[in-house]
C-alpha positions as CSV (number, residue, x, y, z in Angstrom):
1,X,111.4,-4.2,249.1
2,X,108.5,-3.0,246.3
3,X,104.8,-3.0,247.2
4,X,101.9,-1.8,245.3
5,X,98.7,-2.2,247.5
6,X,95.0,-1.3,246.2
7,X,94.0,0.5,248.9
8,X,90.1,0.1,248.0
9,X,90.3,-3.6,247.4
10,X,93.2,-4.4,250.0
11,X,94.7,-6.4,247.0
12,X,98.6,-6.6,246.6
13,X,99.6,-5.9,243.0
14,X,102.8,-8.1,241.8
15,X,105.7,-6.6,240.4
16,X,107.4,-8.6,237.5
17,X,110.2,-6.0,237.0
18,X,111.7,-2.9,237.3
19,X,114.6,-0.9,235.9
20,X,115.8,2.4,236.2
21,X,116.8,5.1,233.2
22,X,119.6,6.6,233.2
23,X,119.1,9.1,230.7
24,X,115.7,10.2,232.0
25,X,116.5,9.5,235.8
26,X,113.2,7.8,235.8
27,X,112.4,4.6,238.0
28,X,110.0,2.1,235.7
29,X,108.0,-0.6,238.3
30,X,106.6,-3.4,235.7
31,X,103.4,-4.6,236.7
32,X,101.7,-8.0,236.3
33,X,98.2,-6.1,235.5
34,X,97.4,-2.9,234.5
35,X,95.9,-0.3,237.9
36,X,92.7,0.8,237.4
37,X,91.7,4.7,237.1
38,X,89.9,6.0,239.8
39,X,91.6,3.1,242.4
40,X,94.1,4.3,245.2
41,X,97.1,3.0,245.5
42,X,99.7,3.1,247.7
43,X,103.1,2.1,246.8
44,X,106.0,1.4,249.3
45,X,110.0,1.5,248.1
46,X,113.0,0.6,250.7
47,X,115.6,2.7,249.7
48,X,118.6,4.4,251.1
49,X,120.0,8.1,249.8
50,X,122.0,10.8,250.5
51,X,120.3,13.9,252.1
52,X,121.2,17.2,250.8
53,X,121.6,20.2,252.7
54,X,122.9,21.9,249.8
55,X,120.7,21.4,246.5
56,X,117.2,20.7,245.9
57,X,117.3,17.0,244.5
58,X,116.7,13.9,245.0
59,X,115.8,13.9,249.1
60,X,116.4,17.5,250.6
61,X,116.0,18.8,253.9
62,X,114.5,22.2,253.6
63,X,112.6,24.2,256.2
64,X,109.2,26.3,256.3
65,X,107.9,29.0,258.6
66,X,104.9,27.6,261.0
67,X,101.8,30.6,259.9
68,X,100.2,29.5,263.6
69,X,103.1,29.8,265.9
70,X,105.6,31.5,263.8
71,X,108.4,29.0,264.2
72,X,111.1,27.7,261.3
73,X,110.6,23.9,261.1
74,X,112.8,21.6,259.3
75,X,111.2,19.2,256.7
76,X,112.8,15.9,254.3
77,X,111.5,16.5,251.0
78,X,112.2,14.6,248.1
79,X,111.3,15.0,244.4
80,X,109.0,11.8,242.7
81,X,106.9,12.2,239.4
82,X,104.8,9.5,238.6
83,X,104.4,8.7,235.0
84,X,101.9,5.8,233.7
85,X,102.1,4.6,230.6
């Protein structure tokens, strides 16, 4: 499931394609109008992936020491760049 929600005017934003490069390892969503600067958005992907313990790519657990109480605590992290065009 894809969903791109204005989150200042509550409006849902239709998707009319998507497609992913290869070559680039980019993910291109194709939208029915263009989002406005300035607007947030928040944009929701069902997915399902590997995690890596082993490399830092695509989603990664990694792990970060707590500066208040001193403990290591385990994180997912995951790697997206957002490029509009």
């Amino acid at each position: 499931m894809f969903q791109i929600l204005n989150l200042i005017s509550d409006e849902s934003i239709e998707i009319i394609g998507h497609e992913y490069d290869e070559e680039k390892t980019f993910y291109i969503i194709m939208l029915q109008q263009p989002i406005s600067a300035g607007s947030q958005y928040s944009i929701s992907i069902d997915f399902v992936a590997p995690i890596y313990t082993d490399k830092m790519e695509g989603l990664y657990r990694s792990h970060y020491d707590d500066p208040l109480t001193g403990e290591t605590k385990l994180v997912l992290r995951g790697s997206i760049n957002v490029l509009y065009i």
